[in-house]
C-alpha positions as CSV (number, residue, x, y, z in Angstrom):
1,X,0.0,0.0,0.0
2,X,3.0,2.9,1.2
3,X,5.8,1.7,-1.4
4,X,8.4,4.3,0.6
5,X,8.0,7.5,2.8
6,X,10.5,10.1,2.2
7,X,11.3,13.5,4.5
8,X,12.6,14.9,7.1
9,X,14.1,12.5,10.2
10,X,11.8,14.0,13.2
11,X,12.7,11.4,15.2
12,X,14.9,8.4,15.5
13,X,16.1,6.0,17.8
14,X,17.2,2.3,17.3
15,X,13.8,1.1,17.2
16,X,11.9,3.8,15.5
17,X,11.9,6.7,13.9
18,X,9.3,9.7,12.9
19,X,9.8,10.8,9.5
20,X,7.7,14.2,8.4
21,X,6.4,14.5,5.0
22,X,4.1,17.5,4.0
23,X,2.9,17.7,7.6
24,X,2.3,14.6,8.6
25,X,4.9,12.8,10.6
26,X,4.5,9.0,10.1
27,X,6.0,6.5,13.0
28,X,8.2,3.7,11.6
29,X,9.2,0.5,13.1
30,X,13.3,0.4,12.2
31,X,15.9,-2.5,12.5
32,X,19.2,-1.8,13.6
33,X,20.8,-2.2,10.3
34,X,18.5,0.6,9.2
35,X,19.2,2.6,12.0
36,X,22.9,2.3,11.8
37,X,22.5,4.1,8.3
38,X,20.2,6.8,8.7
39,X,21.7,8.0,12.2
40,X,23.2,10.7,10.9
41,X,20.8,12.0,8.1
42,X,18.8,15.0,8.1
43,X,16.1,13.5,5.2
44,X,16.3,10.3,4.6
45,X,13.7,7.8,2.6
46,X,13.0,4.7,3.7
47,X,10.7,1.5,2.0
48,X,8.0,0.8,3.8
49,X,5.6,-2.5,4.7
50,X,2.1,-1.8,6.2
51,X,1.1,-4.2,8.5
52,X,-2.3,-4.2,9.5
53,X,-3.9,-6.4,12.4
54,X,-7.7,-6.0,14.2
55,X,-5.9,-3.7,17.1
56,X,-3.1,-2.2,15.0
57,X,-1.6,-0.7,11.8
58,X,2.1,-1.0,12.0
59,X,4.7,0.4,9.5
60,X,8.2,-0.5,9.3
61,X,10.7,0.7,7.2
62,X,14.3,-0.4,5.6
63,X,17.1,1.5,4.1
64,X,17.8,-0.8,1.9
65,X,15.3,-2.8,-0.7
66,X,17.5,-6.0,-0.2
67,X,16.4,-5.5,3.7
68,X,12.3,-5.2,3.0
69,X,12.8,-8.4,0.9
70,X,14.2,-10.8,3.3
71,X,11.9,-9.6,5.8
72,X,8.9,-10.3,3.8
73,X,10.4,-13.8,3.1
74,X,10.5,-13.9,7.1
75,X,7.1,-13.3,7.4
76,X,5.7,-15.2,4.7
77,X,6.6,-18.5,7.2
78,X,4.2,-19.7,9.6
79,X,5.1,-18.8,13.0
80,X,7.7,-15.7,11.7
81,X,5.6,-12.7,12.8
82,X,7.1,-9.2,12.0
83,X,8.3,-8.4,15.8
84,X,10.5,-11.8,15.5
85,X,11.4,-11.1,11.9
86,X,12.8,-7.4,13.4
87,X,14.7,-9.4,15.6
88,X,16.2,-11.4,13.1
89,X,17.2,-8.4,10.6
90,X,18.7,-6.5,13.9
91,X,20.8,-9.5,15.0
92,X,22.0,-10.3,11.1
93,X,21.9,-8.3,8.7
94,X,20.4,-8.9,5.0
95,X,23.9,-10.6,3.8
96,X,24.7,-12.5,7.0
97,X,21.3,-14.3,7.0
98,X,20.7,-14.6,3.6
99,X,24.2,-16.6,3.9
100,X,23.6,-18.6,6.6
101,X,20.2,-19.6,5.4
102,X,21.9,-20.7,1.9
103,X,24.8,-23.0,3.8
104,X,21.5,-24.4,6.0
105,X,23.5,-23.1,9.1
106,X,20.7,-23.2,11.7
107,X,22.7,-22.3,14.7
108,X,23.6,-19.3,13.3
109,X,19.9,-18.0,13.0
110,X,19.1,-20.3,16.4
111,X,21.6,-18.2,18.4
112,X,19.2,-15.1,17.8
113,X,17.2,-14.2,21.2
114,X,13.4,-16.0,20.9
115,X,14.8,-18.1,18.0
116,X,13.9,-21.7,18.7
117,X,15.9,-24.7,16.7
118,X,12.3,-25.8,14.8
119,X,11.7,-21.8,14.0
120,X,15.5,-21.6,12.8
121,X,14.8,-24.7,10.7
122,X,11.9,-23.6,9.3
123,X,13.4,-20.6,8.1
124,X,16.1,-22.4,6.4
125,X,14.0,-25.1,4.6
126,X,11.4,-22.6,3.7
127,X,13.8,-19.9,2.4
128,X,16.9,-21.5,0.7
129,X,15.9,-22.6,-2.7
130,X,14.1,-18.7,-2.8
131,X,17.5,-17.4,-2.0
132,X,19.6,-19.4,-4.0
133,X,17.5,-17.7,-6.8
134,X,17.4,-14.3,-5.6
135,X,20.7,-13.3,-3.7
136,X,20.2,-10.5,-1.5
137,X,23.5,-8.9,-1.8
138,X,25.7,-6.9,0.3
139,X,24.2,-3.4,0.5
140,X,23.1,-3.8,3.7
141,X,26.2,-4.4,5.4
142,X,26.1,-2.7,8.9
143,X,27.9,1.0,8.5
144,X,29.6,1.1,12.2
145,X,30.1,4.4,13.7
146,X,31.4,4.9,17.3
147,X,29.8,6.7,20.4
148,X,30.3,7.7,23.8
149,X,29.9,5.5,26.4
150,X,27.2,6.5,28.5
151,X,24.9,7.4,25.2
152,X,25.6,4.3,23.4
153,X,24.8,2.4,26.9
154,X,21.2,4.6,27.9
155,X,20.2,3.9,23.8
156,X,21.3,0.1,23.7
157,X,19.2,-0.6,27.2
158,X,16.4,1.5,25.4
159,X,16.2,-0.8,22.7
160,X,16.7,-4.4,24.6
161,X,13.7,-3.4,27.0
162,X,12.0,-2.3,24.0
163,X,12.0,-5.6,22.2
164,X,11.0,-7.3,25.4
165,X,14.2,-7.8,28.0
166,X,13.6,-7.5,31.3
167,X,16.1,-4.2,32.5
168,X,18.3,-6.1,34.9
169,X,19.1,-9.1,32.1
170,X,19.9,-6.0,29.5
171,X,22.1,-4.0,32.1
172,X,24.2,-6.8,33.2
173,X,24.3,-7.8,29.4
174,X,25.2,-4.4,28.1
175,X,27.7,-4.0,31.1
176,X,30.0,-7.5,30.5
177,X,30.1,-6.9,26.9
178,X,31.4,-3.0,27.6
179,X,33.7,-4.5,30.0
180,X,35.1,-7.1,27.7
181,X,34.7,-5.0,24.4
182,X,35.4,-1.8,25.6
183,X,34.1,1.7,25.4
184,X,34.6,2.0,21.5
185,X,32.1,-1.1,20.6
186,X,29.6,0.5,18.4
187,X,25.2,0.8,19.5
188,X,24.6,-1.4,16.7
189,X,27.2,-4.3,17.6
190,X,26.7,-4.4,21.4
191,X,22.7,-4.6,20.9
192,X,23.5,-7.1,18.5
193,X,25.7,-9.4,21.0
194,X,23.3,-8.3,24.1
195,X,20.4,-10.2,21.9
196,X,22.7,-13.3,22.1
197,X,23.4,-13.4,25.5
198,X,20.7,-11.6,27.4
C-alpha cells in the first residue's frame, strides 16, 4: 500500500523513527541495520511494509530494498511474525542471514534471542531454494560508527527493554560486553551481542 515514505528525520532512535512529509509525521518500526545508516541523516527515505492487524496498523521501514525483501520472506513463514522477523534483521543483517540460510546453518539463526531450533529450521527449509534464486547482496552491510559510552549504553538498554528484555538481564548484558569490548564497541554491535546473551 506505502511503497516508501521520504522527509525529514523527526525522530529516531534504534527502534523507530518519525519521518515528516508535508505535515504529517508518520511513526516507523526500524531495525538496527536501518538505524545504523540513517543516524546521521537529516532526510532520509526509507521503504515501507504496512502491517495491519484487528488492534493495530504497524509500518516498518528499511534502508535498503534487499532489507524489505528478506523480511517479507520472514514473514511469509508460519510462526515468523514481524516483531520476531525485526529481531532477526537486527541481530544479522540482510547478507549474513541470507548466507547462513543458503549454507543451511541453523545455529547461526538459532543463536538469535526468541529463535527456537524448529523456528530456525523452518526458516532455512522454507527460504533456501528462494534465495539461492534471488541473492540478497551486500548493500546492507552494517555502516559502524562509534559513540560515547554513557549514550551508546542509555540507547542500547532502550532498545533491549523495547523488544521485550527484562532491564536487569539488559544492564548486566550491556555492562560485561562494555567491559570485555570496551568503550569503543559501536550501539549497533553491542545490541547485536546483548540479543545473544541476554
Amino acid at each position: 500500500m506505502i511503497a516508501y515514505i521520504e522527509g525529514k528525520l523527526a525522530f529516531k532512535d534504534p527502534f523507530f523513527v518519525i519521518i515528516e512529509t508535508n505535515g504529517i509525521g508518520y511513526q516507523i518500526r526500524i531495525s538496527l541495520q536501518t538505524y545504523s545508516l540513517i543516524k546521521d541523516e537529516e532526510k532520509v527515505k526509507l521503504h515501507t511494509y504496512l502491517h495491519i492487524k484487528e488492534d493495530a496498523h504497524t509500518l516498518f521501514g528499511f534502508f535498503h530494498i534487499a532489507e524489505k525483501k528478506i523480511f517479507l520472506d520472514l514473514i511469509s513463514i508460519s510462526g515468523v511474525g514481524p516483531g520476531t522477523a525485526m529481531m532477526i534483521i537486527s541481530s544479522l543483517n540482510a547478507e549474513e542471514l541470507s548466507r547462513a540460510i543458503v549454507q543451511e546453518d541453523v545455529r547461526t539463526i538459532q543463536s538469535i534471542k526468541g529463535i527456537g531450533l524448529k523456528t530456525a529450521q523452518r526458516i532455512v527449509l522454507e527460504l533456501k531454494d528462494k534465495i539461492k534464486k534471488e541473492p540478497v547482496g551486500n548493500e546492507a552491510l552494517l555502516n559502524l560508527t562509534k559513540s560515547s559510552h554513557n549514550l551508546i549504553r542509555g540507547e542500547a538498554l532502550s532498545a533491549l527493554i523495547t523488544l521485550g528484555i527484562a532491564k536487569n538481564v539488559a544492564e548486566k548484558s550491556i555492562d560485561s560486553i562494555i567491559k570485555k569490548e570496551g568503550d569503543n564497541i559501536s550501539l549497533e554491535n553491542l545490541i547485536k551481542q546483548a540479543l545473544k546473551t541476554a
